[in-house]
C-alpha positions as CSV (number, residue, x, y, z in Angstrom):
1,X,208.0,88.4,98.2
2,X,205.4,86.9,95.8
3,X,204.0,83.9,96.7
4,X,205.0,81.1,94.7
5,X,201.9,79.2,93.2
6,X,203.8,75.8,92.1
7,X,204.4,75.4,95.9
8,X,201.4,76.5,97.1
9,X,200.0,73.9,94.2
10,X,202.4,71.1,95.6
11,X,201.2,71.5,99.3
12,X,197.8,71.2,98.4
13,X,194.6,73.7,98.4
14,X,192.9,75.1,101.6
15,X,189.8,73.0,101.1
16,X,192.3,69.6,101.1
17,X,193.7,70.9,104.5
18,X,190.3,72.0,106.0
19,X,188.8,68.2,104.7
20,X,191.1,66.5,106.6
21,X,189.9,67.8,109.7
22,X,186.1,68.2,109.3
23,X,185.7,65.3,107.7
24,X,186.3,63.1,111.2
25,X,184.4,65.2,114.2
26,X,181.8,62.9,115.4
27,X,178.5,64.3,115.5
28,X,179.2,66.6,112.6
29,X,177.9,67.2,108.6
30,X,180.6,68.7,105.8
31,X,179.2,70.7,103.5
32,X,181.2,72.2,100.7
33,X,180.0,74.6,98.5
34,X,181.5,73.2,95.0
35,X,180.9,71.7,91.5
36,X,180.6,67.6,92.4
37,X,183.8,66.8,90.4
38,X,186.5,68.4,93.0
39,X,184.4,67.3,95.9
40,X,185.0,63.9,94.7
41,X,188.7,63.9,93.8
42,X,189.0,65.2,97.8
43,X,187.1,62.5,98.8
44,X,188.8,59.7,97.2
45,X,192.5,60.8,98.1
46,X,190.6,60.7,102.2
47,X,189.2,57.2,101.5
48,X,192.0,55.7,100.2
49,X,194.5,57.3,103.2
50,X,192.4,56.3,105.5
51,X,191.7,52.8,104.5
52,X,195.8,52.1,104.6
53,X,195.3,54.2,108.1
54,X,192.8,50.8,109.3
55,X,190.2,54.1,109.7
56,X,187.0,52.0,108.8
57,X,184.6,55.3,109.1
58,X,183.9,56.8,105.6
59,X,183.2,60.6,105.7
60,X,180.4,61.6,105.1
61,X,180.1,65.0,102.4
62,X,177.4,66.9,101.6
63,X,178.0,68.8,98.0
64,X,176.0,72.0,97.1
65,X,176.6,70.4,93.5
66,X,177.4,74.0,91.8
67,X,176.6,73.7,87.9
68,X,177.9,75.7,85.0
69,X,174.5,77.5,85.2
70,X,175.3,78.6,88.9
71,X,178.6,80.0,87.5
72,X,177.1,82.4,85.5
73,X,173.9,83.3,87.7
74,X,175.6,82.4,91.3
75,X,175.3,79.4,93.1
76,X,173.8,80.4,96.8
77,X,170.8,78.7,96.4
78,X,172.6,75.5,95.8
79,X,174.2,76.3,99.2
80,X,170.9,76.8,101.1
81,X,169.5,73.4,99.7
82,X,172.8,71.9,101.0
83,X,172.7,73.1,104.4
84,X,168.3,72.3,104.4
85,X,169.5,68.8,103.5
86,X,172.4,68.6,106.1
87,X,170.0,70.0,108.6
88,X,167.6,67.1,108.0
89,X,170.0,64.7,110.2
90,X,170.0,66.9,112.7
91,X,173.5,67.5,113.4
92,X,175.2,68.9,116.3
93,X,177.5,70.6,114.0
94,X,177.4,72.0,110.3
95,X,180.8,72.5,109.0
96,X,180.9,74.8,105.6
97,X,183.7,75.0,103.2
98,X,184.6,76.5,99.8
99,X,186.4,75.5,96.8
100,X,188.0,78.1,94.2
101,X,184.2,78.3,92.4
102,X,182.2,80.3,94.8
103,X,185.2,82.6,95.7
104,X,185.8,83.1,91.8
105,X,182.0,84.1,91.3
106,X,181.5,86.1,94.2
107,X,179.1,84.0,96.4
108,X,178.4,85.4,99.7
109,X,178.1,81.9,101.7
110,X,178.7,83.9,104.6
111,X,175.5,85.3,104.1
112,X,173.6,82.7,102.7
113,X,174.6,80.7,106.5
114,X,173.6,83.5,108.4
115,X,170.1,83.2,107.2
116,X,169.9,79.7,107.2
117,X,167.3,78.1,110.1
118,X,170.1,76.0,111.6
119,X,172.6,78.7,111.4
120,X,173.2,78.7,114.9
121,X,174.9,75.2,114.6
122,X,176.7,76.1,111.0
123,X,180.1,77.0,111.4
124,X,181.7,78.8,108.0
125,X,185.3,78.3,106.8
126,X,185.6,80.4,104.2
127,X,189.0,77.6,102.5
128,X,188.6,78.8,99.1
129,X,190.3,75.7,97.7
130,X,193.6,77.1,96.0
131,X,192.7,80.9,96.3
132,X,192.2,80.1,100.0
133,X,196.0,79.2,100.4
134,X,197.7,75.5,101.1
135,X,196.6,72.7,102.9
136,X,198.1,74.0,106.0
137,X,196.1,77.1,105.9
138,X,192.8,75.4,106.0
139,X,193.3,72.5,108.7
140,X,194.7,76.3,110.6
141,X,191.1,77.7,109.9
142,X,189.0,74.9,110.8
143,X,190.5,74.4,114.0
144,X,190.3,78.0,115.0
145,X,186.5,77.9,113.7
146,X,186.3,75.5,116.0
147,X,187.8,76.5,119.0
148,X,185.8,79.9,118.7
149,X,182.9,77.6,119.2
150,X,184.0,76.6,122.7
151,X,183.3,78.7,125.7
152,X,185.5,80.8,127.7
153,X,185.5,78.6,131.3
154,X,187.1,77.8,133.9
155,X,190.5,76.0,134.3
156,X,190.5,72.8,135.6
157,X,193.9,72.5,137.2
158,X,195.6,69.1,135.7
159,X,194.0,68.9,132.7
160,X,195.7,69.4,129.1
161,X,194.7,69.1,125.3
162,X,196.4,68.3,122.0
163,X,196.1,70.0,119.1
164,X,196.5,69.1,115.3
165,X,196.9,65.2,115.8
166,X,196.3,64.3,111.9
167,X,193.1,61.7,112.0
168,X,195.0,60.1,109.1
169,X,198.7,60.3,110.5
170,X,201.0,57.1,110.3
171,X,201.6,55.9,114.2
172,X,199.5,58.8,115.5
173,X,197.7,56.7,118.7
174,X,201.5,55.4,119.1
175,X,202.4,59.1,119.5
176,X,199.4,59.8,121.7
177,X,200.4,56.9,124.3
178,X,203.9,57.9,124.2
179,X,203.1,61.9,125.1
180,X,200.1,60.1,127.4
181,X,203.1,58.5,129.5
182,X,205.4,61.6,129.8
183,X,202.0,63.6,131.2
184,X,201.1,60.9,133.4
185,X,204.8,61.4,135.1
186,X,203.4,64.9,135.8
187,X,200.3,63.9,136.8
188,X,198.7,65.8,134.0
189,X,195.4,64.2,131.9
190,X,194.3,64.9,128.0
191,X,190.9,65.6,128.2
192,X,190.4,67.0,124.4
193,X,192.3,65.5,121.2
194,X,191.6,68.0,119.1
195,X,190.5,66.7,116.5
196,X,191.5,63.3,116.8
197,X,187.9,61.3,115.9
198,X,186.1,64.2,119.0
199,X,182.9,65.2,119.4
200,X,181.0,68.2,120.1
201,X,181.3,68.0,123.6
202,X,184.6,67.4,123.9
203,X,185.2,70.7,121.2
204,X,183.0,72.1,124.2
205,X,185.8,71.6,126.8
206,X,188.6,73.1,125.1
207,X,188.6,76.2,127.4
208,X,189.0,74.2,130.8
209,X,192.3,73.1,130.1
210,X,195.2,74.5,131.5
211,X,197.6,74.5,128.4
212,X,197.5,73.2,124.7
213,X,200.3,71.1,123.3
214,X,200.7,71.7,119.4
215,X,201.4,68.4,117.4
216,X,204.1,70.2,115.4
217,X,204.5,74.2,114.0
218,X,201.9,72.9,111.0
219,X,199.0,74.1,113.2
220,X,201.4,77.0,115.2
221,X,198.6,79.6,113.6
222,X,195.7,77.6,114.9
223,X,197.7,77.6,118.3
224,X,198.4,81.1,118.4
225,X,195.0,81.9,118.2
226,X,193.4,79.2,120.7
227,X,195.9,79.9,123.3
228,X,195.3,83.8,123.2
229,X,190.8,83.0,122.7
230,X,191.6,81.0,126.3
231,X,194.4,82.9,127.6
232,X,196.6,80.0,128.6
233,X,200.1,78.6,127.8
234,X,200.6,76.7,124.2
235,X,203.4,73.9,124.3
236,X,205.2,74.2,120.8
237,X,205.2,70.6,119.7
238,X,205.1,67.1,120.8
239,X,208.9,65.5,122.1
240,X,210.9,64.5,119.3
241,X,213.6,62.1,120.4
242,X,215.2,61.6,123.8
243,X,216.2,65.3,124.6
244,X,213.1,66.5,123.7
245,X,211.1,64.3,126.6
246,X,213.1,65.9,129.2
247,X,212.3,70.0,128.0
248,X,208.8,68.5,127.6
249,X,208.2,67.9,130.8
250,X,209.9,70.9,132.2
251,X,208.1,73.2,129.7
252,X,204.7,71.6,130.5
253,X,205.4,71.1,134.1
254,X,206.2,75.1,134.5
255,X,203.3,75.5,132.3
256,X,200.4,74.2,134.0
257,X,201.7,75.1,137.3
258,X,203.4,71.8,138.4
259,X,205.6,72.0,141.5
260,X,209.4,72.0,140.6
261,X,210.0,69.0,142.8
262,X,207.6,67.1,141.2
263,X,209.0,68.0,137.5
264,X,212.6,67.4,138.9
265,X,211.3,64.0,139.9
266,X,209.4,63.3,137.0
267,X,213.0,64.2,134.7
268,X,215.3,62.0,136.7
269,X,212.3,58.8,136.5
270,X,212.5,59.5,132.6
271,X,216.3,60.0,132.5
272,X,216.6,56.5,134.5
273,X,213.6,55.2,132.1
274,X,215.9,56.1,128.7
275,X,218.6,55.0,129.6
276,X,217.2,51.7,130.8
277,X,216.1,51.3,127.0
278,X,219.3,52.2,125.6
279,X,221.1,49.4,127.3
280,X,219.4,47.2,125.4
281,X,220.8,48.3,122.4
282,X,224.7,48.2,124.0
283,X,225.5,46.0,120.9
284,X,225.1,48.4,118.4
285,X,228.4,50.8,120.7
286,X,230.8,51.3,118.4
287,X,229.4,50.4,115.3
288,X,229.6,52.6,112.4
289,X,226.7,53.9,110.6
290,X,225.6,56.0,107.6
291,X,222.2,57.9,107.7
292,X,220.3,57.7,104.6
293,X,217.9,60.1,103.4
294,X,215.7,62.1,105.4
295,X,212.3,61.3,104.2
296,X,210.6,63.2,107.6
297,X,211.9,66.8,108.1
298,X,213.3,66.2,111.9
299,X,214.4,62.2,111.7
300,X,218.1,63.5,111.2
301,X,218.3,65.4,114.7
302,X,216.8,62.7,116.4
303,X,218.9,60.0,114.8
304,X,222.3,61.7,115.3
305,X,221.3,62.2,119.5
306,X,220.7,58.4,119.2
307,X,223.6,57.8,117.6
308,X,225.5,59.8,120.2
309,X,224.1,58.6,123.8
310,X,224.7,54.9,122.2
311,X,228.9,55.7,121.3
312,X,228.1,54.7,117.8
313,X,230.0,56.7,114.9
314,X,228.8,58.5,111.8
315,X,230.8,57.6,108.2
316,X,229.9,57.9,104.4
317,X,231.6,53.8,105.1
318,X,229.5,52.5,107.8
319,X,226.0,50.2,107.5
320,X,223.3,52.1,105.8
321,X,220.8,52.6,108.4
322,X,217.3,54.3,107.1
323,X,215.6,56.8,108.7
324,X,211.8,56.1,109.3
325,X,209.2,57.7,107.3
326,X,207.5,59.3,110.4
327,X,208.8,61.4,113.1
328,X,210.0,59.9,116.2
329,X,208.5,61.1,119.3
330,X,209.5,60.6,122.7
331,X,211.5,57.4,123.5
332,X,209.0,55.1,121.4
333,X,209.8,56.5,118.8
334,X,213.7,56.2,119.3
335,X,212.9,52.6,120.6
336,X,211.1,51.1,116.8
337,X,213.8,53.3,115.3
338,X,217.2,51.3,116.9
339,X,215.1,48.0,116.6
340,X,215.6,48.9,112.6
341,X,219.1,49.9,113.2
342,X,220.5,46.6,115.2
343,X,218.4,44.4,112.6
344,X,220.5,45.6,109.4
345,X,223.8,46.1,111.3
346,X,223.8,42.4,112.1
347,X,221.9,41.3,108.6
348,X,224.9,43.4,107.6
């Protein structure tokens, strides 16, 4: 089927995608190879998310600056003077990205960073901007650059990394302590967020883990890839909901080689742990509720199993309860979502 270019519009272009995640490796320089004017549009949309993310750290871009004179005659040069300038600071990294310009006139950046004296630091994503695909497609490219950076190494037995967490996410280092306490029942450790605010080292260690856990399908491509470049087990997605926390840790128990009466205990500690949370919301048994929109694909799942385990019933009549605007993982997330609840039943 033809690819439908409003959509692909609407989700936003590679480069977008592929910003989001260069733009916050510590240690690294972002170049893009692009006229000024969509470099900047990029780059306010990332300062303004992440100042109402509290992120205080302003990426720092590097533009090749490509004129209408580099249209016509090709704009490598301006490249090469980007990456000489980016090389001045002495990075541990160069990260290289496209817009739709250098694709449209035939540039061959690929090229112009093999050549370049720093070029073994530079690492090439060839985004593209909207030729390149959606925003999803280039965070998937960067972080499978990336990873093809790190060595092939040993496992080190107890040691896991994520994969995709969005540096400008809403309640993403709530979501990391939450998925930190279900490992910790198994014992297990993150040793690489990747990229979560990393560095070059801990890109580095990538290969010593024994299994990746994806933050969601977004970066399913990204974990395809990583998990067959190091040979070991991807977990699907972070625990959404109650249900979720017990596969979780049966998955990634089995997965890293956990002993199955460890994971058993580990599932009948969280079991006891939800349900110890739950009776705090004993109130809201009985009470009948209406879901409103779902403004996060997956809230409606985790809201109905909620809804369920607390004997509270589901009517077009009952309070209209709103579903949050993030995705609930693991019990925390259930937790700050019935706090909601019980406050407008009883302002109801």
């Amino acid at each position: 089927m033809p690819e439908n270019t409003y959509e692909t519009r609407m989700a936003g272009c590679a480069l977008t995608g592929a910003l989001s995640v260069a733009c916050f490796i510590l240690g690294a320089t972002v170049v893009v190879h692009a006229p000024q004017g969509c470099v900047h549009q990029m780059f306010s949309m990332l300062h303004a998310t992440a100042s109402d993310s509290e992120i205080l750290a302003i990426p720092e871009i590097i533009v090749s600056d490509v004129s209408d004179c580099d249209v016509i005659f090709g704009g490598e040069e301006c490249l090469f003077d980007a990456l000489t300038q980016a090389a001045t600071r002495r990075p541990d990294l160069i990260l290289v990205m496209t817009s739709c310009v250098p694709e449209t006139i035939g540039d061959d950046c690929g090229a112009v960073c093999a050549h370049h004296p720093y070029a073994d630091r530079i690492v090439y994503v060839p985004t593209s901007g909207f030729l390149g695909g959606s925003a999803k497609d280039g965070e998937n490219a960067v972080l499978t650059a990336l990873a093809n950076r790190a060595p092939i190494a040993e496992l080190i037995p107890g040691t896991v990394a994520l994969i995709g967490e969005k540096n400008l996410e809403s309640e993403v280092d709530q979501n990391y302590a939450e998925v930190e306490r279900l490992l910790d029942r198994l014992n297990l450790h993150v040793v690489v967020r990747f990229c979560r605010n990393c560095n070059y080292m801990d890109l580095m260690r990538l290969g010593t883990v024994a299994c990746f856990i994806l933050r969601d399908d977004w970066v399913a491509d990204a974990g395809k890839n990583i998990g067959e470049r190091f040979g070991r087990p991807v977990i699907p997605e972070m625990p959404r909901g109650l249900s979720e926390c017990l596969v979780f840790l049966r998955v990634t128990g089995v997965a890293c080689g956990i002993a199955e009466e460890w994971i058993a205990m580990a599932i009948a500690e969280e079991t006891a742990y939800q349900n110890s949370m739950l009776a705090k919301f004993a109130n809201l048994s009985g009470k009948t509720v209406f879901l409103g929109a779902e403004p996060f694909v997956g809230t409606t799942s985790v809201a109905r199993e909620a809804i369920t385990r607390l004997g509270m019933q589901e009517s077009v009549d009952g309070f209209l309860i709103r579903l949050p605007f993030y995705l609930p993982i693991g019990v925390m997330g259930v937790e700050k979502m019935l706090y909601l609840w019980r406050r407008a039943v009883n302002n109801g």
